[in-house]
C-alpha positions, 0 to 999 in steps of 0.5 A: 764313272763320273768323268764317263759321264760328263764325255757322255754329256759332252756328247749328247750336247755336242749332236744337240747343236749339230741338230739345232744347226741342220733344223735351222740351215734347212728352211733357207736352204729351201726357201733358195731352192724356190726362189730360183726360176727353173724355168727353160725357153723352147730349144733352138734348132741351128740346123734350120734358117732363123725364124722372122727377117733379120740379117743377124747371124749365129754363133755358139761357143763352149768354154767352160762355165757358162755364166762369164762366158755370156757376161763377157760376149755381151761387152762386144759392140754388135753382139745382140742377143745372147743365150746361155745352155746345152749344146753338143749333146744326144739327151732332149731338153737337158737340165743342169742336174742332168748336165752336171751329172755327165748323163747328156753329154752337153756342154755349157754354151753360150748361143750368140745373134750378131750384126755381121756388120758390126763385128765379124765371125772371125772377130768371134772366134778370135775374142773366144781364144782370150776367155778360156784355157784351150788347151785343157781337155774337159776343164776349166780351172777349177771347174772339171767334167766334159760340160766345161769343153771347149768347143766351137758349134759352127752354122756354116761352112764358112763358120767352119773355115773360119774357126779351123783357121783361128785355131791355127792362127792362134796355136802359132801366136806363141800365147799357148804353151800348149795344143789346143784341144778345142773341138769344132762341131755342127751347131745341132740343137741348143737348149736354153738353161733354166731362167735363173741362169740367163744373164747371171752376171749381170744380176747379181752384179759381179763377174761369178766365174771369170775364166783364168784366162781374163783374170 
């Protein structure tokens, strides 16, 4: 009887602690939540000329998490602007949790503005082939789900040539030892993600999701 209710006791303090943990974990769990900028800028619509006078084109490409994706983008000498966000999809102003919960069909993409006379497209295209697996349908590493495609969105028709060349040219150069499965599609409409996403990389000072590729 006695050695019934020291398990007893053992027990009760063991959920006891399991309570204090959880009371404690919960106010920094919010406080995170609160701290992050959820806020997103206007949708970008690549089916019309861009807006002002600049020469500068566009380019958006998916492969896998977003984050790495832009940081490495933007070590390229002539890539001015760059976006991480929602492309490809059929669900207006996308969240992450609506991404992440397969309900849009998006991918996570990073939307590119360069000076064509400082680095071409098919510069572009190429580069893309040396930071992700193309190879892997739906996955990135660890990473699973169709948000992590691989996908080009192109803006022209010359966009369009240029990368169904590249796959081939890569898909050749024997550093693929499978097919490449990358989809080339009409860039439509991108949807900028949450603030707190835009250059995560170089906020917090590391590479978050290098790509297996780049490791």
């Amino acid at each position: 009887m006695n050695k019934g209710n020291g398990l007893l006791t053992l027990s009760g303090l063991i959920s006891l602690v399991a309570v204090v943990i959880v009371l404690t974990l919960q106010p920094f769990q919010r406080s995170t939540a609160t701290t992050r900028d959820m806020s997103q800028a206007p949708a970008i619509n690549l089916t019309k000329p861009a807006s002002g006078s600049s020469t500068n084109e566009r380019a958006m490409f998916a492969g896998g998490c977003f984050w790495g994706t832009q940081y490495a983008f933007q070590q390229l000498p002539g890539v001015e602007k760059t976006l991480v966000g929602y492309a490809g999809g059929n669900f207006p102003n996308p969240t992450y949790e609506d991404v992440c919960a397969h309900k849009t069909g998006h991918a996570e993409t990073v939307y590119i503005e360069f000076n064509p006379r400082k680095i071409s497209y098919k510069q572009l295209v190429d580069y893309f082939w040396t930071l992700h697996d193309p190879t892997t349908k739906d996955r990135q590493g660890m990473d699973f789900g169709s948000q992590y495609r691989s996908e080009i969105f192109y803006t022209s028709k010359e966009q369009k040539a240029e990368a169904e060349d590249s796959i081939k040219r890569a898909q050749n150069s024997g550093k693929f030892n499978s097919k490449i499965v990358t989809l080339v599609e009409p860039a439509t409409v991108f949807y900028p993600a949450e603030e707190y996403h835009q250059n995560y990389d170089v906020k917090h000072g590391s590479l978050s999701c290098p790509s297996p590729r780049s490791k």
